[in-house]
C-alpha positions as CSV (number, residue, x, y, z in Angstrom):
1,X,-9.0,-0.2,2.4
2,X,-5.1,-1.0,3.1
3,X,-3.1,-3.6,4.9
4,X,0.7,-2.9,6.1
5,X,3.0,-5.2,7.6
6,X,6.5,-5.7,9.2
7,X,8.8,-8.4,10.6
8,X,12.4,-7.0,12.1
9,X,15.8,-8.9,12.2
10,X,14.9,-10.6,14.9
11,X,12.0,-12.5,13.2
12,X,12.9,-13.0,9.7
13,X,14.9,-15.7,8.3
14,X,17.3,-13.2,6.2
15,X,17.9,-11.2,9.5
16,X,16.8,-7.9,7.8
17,X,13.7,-5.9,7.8
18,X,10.7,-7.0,5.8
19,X,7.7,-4.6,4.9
20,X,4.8,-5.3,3.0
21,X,1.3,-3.4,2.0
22,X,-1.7,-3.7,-0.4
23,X,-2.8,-0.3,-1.4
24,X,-6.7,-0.7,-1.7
25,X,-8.1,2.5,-3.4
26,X,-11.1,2.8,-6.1
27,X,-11.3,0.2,-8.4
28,X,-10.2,2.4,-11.7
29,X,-7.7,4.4,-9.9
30,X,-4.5,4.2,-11.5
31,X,-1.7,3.8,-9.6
32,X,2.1,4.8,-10.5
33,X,5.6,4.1,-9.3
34,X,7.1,7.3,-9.2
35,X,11.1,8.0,-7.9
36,X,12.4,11.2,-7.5
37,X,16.1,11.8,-7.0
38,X,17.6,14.1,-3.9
39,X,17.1,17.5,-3.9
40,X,18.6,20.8,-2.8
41,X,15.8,23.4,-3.2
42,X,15.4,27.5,-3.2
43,X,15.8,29.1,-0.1
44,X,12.2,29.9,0.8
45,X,10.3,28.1,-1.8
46,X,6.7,26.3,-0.8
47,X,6.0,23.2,-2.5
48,X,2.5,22.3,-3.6
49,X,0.8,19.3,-1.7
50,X,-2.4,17.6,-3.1
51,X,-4.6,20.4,-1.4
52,X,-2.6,23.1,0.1
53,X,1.4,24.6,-0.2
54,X,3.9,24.8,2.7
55,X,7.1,25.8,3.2
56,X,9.7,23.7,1.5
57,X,12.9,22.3,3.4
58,X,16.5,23.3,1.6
59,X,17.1,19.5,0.9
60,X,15.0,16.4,0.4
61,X,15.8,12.7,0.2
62,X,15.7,10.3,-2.7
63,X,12.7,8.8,-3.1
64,X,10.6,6.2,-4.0
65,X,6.5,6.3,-4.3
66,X,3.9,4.0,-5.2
67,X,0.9,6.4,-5.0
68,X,-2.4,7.2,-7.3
69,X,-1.6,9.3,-10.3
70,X,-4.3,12.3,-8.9
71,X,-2.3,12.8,-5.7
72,X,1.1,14.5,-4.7
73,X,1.8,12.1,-2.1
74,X,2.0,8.1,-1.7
75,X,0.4,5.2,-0.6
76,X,3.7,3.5,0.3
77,X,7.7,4.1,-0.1
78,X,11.1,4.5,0.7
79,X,13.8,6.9,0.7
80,X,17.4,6.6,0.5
81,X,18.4,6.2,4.1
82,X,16.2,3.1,4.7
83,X,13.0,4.5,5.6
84,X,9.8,2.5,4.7
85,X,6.4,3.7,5.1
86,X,2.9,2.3,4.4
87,X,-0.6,4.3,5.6
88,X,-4.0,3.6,6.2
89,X,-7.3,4.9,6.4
90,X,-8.5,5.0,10.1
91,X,-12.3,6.1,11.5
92,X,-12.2,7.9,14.6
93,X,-14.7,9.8,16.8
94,X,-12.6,13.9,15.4
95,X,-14.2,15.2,12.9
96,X,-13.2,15.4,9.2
97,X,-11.8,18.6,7.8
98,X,-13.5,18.4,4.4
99,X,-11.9,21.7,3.0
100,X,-8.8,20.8,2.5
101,X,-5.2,20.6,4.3
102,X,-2.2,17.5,4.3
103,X,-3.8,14.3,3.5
104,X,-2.6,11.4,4.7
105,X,-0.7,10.6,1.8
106,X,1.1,14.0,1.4
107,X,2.4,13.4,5.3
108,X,4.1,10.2,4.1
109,X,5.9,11.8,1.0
110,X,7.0,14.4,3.4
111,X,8.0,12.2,6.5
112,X,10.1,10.2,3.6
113,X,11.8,13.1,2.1
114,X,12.9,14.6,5.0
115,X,13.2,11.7,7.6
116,X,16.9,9.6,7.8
117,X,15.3,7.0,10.6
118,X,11.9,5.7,11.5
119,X,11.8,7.7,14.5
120,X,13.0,10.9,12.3
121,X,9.9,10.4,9.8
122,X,7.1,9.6,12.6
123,X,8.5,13.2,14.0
124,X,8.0,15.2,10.7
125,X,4.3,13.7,10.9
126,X,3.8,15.1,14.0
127,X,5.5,18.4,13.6
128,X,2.9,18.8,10.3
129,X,0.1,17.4,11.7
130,X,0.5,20.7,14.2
131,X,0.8,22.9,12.2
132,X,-1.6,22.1,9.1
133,X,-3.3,19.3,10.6
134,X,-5.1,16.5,8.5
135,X,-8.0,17.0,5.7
136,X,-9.5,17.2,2.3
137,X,-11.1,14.4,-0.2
138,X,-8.7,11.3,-0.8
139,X,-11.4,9.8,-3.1
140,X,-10.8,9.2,-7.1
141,X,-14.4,9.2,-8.4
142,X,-16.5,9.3,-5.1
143,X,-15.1,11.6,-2.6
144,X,-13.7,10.1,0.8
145,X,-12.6,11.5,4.1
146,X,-10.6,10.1,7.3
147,X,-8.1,9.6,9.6
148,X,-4.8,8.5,9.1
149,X,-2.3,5.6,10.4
150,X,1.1,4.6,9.4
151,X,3.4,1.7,10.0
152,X,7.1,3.2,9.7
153,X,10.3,1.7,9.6
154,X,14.1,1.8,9.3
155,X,17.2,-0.8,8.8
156,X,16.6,-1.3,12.4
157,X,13.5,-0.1,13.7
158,X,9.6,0.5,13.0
159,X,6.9,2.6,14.6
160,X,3.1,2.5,14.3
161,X,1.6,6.2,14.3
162,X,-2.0,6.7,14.7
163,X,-3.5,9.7,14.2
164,X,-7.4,11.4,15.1
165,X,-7.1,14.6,13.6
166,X,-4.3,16.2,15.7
167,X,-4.1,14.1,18.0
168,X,-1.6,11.3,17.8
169,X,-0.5,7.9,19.4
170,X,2.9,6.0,18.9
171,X,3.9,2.3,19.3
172,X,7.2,0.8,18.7
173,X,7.2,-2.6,17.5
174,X,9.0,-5.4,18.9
175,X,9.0,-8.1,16.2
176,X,5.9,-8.5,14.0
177,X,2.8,-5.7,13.2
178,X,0.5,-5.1,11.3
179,X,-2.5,-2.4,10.3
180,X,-5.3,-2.3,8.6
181,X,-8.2,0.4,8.3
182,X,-8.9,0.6,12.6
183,X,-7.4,2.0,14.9
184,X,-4.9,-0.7,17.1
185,X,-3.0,1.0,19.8
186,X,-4.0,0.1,23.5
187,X,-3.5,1.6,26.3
188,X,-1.4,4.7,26.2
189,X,1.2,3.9,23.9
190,X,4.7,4.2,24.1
191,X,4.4,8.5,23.0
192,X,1.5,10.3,22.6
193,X,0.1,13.6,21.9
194,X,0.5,15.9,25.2
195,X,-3.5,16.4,25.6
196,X,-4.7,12.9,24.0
197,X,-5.6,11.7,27.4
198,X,-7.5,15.6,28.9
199,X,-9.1,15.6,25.4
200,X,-11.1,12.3,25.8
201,X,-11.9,13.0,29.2
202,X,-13.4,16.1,28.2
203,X,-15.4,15.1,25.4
204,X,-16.6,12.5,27.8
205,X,-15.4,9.5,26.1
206,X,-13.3,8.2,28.5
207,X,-14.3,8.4,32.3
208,X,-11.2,7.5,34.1
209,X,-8.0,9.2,32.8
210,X,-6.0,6.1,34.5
211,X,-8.0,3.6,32.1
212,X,-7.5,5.5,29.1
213,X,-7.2,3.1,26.1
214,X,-6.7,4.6,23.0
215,X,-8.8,2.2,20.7
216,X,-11.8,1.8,23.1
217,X,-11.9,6.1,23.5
218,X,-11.4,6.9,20.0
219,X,-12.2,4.5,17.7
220,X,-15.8,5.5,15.5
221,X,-17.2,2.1,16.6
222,X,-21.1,3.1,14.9
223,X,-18.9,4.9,12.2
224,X,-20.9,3.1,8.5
225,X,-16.8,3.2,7.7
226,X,-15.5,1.5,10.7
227,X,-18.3,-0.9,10.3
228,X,-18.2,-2.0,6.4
229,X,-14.0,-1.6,6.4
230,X,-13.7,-4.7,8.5
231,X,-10.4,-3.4,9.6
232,X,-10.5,-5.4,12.7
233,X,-10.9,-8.7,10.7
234,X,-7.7,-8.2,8.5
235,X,-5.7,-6.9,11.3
236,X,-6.4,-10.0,12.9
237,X,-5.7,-12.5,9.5
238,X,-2.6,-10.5,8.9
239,X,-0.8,-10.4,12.5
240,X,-2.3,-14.2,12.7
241,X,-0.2,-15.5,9.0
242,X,2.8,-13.5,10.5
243,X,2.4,-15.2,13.4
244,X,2.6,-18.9,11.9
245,X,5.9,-17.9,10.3
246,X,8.3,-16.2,13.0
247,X,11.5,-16.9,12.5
248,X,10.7,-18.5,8.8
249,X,9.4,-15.0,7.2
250,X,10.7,-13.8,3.6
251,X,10.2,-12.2,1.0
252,X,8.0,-14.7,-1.1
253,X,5.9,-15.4,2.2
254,X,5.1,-11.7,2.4
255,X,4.3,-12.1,-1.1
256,X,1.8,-15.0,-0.1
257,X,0.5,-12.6,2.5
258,X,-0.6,-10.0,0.3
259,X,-2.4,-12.7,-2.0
260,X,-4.3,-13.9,1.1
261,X,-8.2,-14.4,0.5
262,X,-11.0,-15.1,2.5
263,X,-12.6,-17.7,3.1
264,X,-10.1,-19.7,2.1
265,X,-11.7,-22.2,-0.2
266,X,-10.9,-23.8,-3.7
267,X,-13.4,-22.2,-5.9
268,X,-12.6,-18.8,-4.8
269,X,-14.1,-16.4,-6.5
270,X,-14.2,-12.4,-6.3
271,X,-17.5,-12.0,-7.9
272,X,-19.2,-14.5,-5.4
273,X,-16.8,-14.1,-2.3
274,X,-14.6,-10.9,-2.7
275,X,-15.2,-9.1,0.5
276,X,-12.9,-6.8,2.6
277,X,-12.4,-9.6,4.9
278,X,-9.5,-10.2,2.4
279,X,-5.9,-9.1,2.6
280,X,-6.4,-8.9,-1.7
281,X,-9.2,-6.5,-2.0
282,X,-11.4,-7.1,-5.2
283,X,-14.0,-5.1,-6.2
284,X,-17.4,-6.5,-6.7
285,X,-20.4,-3.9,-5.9
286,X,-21.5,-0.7,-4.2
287,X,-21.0,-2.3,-0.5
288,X,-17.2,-3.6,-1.7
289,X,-16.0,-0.4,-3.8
290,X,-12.6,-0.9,-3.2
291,X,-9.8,-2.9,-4.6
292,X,-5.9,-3.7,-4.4
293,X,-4.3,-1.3,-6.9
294,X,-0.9,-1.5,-6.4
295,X,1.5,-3.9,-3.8
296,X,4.7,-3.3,-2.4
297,X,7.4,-5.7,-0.3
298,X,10.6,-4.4,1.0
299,X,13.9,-5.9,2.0
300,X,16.1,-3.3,3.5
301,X,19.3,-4.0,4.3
302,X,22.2,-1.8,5.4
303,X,23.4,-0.9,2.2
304,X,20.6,-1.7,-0.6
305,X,17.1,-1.9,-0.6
306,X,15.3,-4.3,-2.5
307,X,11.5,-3.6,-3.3
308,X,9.6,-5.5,-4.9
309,X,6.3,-4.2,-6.9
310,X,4.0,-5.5,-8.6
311,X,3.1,-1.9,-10.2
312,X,-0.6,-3.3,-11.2
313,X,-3.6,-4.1,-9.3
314,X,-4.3,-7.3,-7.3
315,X,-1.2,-9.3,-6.6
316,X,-3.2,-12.7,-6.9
317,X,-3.2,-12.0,-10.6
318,X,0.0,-9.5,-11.0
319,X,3.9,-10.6,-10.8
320,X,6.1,-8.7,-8.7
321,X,9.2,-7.0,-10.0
322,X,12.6,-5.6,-8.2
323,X,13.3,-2.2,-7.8
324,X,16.3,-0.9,-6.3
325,X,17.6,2.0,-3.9
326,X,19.5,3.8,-3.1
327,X,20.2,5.7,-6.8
328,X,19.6,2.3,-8.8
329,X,15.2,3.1,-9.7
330,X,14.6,1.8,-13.5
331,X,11.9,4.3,-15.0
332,X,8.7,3.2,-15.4
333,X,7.9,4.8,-19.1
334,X,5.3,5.9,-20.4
335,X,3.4,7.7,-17.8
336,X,0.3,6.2,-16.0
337,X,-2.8,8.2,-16.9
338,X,-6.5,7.9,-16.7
339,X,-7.3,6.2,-19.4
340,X,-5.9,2.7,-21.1
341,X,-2.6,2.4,-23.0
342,X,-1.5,-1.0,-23.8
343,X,2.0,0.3,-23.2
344,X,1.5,1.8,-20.1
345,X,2.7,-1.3,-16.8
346,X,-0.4,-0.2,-15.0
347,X,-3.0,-0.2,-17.8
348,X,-0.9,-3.4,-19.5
349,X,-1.8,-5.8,-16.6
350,X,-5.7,-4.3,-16.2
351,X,-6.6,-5.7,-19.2
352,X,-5.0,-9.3,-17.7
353,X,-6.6,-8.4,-14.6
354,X,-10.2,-7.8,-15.9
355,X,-10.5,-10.2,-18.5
356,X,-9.3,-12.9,-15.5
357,X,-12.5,-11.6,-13.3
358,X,-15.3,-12.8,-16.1
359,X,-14.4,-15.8,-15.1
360,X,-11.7,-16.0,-12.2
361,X,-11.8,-20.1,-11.4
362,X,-10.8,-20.8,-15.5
363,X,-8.7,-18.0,-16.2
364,X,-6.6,-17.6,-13.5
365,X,-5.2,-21.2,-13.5
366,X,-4.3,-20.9,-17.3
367,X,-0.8,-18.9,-16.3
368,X,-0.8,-18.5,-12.5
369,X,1.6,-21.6,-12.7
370,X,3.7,-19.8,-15.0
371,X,3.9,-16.8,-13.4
372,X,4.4,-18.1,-10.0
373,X,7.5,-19.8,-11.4
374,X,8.6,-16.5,-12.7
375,X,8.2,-15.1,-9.9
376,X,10.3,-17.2,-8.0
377,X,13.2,-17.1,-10.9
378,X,13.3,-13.0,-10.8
379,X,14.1,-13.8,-6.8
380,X,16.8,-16.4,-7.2
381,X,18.1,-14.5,-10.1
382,X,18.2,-11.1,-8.1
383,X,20.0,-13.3,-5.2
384,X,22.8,-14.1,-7.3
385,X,22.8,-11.1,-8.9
386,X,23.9,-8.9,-5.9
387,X,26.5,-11.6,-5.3
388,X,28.2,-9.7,-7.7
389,X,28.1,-6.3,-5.9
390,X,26.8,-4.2,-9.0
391,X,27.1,-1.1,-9.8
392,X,24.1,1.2,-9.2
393,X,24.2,1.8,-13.3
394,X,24.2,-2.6,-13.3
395,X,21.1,-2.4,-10.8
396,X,19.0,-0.2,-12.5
397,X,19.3,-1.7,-15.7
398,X,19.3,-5.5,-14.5
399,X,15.4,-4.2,-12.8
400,X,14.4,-2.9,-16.2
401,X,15.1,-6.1,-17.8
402,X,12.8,-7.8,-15.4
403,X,10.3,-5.1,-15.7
404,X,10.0,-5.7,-19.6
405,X,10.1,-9.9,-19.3
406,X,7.5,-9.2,-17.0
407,X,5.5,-7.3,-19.6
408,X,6.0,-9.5,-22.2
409,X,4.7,-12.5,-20.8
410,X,1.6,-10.4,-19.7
411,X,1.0,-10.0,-23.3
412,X,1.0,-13.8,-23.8
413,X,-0.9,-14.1,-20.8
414,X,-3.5,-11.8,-22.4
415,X,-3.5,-14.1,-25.1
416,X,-3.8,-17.3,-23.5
417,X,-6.3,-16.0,-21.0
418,X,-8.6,-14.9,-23.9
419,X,-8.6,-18.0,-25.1
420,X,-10.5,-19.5,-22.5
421,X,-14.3,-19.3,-22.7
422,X,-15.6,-17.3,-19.8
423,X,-18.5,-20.1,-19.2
424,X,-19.2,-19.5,-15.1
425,X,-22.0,-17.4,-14.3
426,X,-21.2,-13.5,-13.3
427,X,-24.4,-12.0,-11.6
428,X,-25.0,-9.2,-13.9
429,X,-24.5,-6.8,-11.5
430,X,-21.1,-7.9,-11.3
431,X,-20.6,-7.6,-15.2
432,X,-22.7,-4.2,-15.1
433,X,-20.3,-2.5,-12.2
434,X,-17.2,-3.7,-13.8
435,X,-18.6,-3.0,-17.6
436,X,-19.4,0.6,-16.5
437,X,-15.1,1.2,-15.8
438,X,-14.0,-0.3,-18.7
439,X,-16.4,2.4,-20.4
440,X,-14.4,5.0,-18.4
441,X,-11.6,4.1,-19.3
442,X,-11.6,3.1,-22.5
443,X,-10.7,-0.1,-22.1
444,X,-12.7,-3.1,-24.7
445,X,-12.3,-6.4,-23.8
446,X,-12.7,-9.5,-26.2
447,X,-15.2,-11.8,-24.0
């Protein structure tokens, strides 16, 4: 489950464009931040996806990935020309192809290295999606299959893209949108597939080609998917905070955004109220499997990009960091793998993150202040910063910086947190589900 979000120029109080998305996978799922310069590659070379090779174009575009570390595509990015892309998981009436072909995933990384615009990328999604379609397992431990939609965007523009198999529906935006795991689009669209309308009608979905309407005539309504991913709900709560701020939107409100919880209450809790009615997705049991594992806001400007990730799973405990583009990424080192390494960004803020969840209303509050004020230092101090106009050399190394503050107060945070007694009561099914991943991977925590 995934929420993605944009407010143009027109609506933000910087005047540029502002993206933001929680990528909600399976709760142990590692996720990475991954750049890869621009590249000029062999004439006819294929280049592996996650499931199947195709050919490879003669140059792709600098890129950056926030993705899980199992698959060759990403759950969100950017590429050097300004091109910011977030997908989701969407449950429509097509069937899955289970054997194998582009996941949704792979189409962003490719719809980022070869698109310069919005409009560009949506295009190269297209183009694949007719000639390899749309398939295969996207699921970590417990194998998952869908649809795919995608919230692009440029220095200037943005485009939702939703997809049923190969069939496909575009929106542009005009100031605020949002996604979540349903399909959105009404009506027609602004472009859509050349047979989306005849195919409906013959599959008897849709009665009167003049009252098509793509959500009503595609969306798996009875789906168990469509049902439990309350996509509907958060597409809602996230137009509706975007809403309340038009005009007002930045940066550390998108932040806020992707730290929304339902209901909102006080004593929030995600063993007693984690649900996916939540724009932060916590795990708690078999019938909520999925959590937040990595968050991502953008700034893009005409020049620079700033992104801001949090490189760890759920923003309401993480800290966001800046990352640069075009040509300024700091390496994230070492490399995210399966199992825990203290070292390791990703791994380094799970133990934070899972020792805060035996007992969320105590151990949260014993650094969230802290970290909040961090938070809102690394902006100011990135803000002044760029008043500077530094070098891409300057960039790269001023994020790194940040990136290792960052890690070393989450090292005093593990300490503090551990000194508070976990002494609210976890229903042990709670304790069991997360006590079986920390098995997995390797990860003991000190109660």
């Amino acid at each position: 489950m995934c929420d993605t979000m944009v407010a143009l120029p027109n609506v933000t109080r910087g005047k540029k464009v502002l993206f933001a998305k929680n990528s909600d996978r399976q709760p142990d799922e590692p996720a990475e931040i991954v750049h890869v310069p621009r590249t000029i590659h062999s004439k006819g070379s294929e280049v592996q996806a996650t499931y199947i090779s195709i050919p490879q174009v003669r140059e792709t575009a600098e890129i950056l990935l926030c993705k899980p570390i199992w698959i060759f595509g990403g759950e969100m990015g950017a590429n050097e020309y300004g091109v910011v892309i977030g997908n989701e998981a969407v449950f429509t009436k097509e069937k899955y192809n289970k054997k194998g072909g582009l996941i949704g995933m792979d189409l962003l990384r490719f719809a980022l290295e070869r698109g310069k615009s919005a409009r560009a990328a949506l295009e190269v999604i297209i183009d694949l999606l007719e000639l390899y379609g749309q398939g295969g397992n996207c699921g970590y431990r417990k194998k998952e299959f869908y649809h795919n939609s995608f919230l692009i965007a440029d220095k200037q523009e943005a485009w939702v893209l939703e997809t049923a198999d190969r069939f496909w529906i575009a929106e542009q935006v005009k100031d605020i949108r949002t996604i979540s795991n349903t399909i959105t689009i009404r009506g027609e669209g602004d472009i859509h597939h050349p047979e989306l309308v005849e195919h409906a009608v013959e599959k008897g979905w849709c009665k009167n080609p003049e009252k098509f309407d793509f959500y009503t005539h595609y969306v798996a309504k009875r789906q168990i998917e469509q049902i439990v991913a309350k996509g509907n709900a958060r597409y809602k709560r996230s137009s509706y905070l975007l809403q309340q701020k038009k005009k007002e939107i930045d940066v550390a409100y998108m932040m806020q955004v992707l730290r929304d919880h339902q209901p909102v209450k006080k004593d929030w809790t995600p063993a007693k109220d984690a649900s996916f009615h939540s724009l932060c997705v916590h795990a708690k049991n078999f019938l909520n499997p999925s959590q937040t594992t990595i968050s991502m806001v953008s700034e893009v400007g005409e020049k620079l990009q700033i992104h801001w990730i949090t490189g760890t799973s759920s923003p309401c405990t993480s800290i966001f960091k800046p990352f640069f583009m075009p040509r300024a990424v700091a390496a994230i080192e070492p490399k995210t793998t399966a199992f825990y390494d203290p070292k390791n960004l990703w791994w380094q803020h799970e133990k934070l993150h899972r020792l805060v969840l035996l007992d969320y209303q105590n151990r949260l509050p014993s650094y969230k202040k802290e970290r909040d004020a961090l938070e809102r230092q690394f902006i100011e101090e990135t803000e002044g910063f760029l008043k500077q106009n530094p070098t891409s050399v300057e960039l790269k190394e001023f994020s790194r910086q940040k990136i290792l503050q960052a890690m070393k107060k989450e090292d005093e945070w593990i300490e503090k947190v551990q000194e508070v007694p976990a002494s609210h009561y976890l229903n042990p099914f709670y304790k069991r589900f997360w006590a079986k991943r920390n098995k997995w991977n390797r990860l003991s925590l000190q109660n």
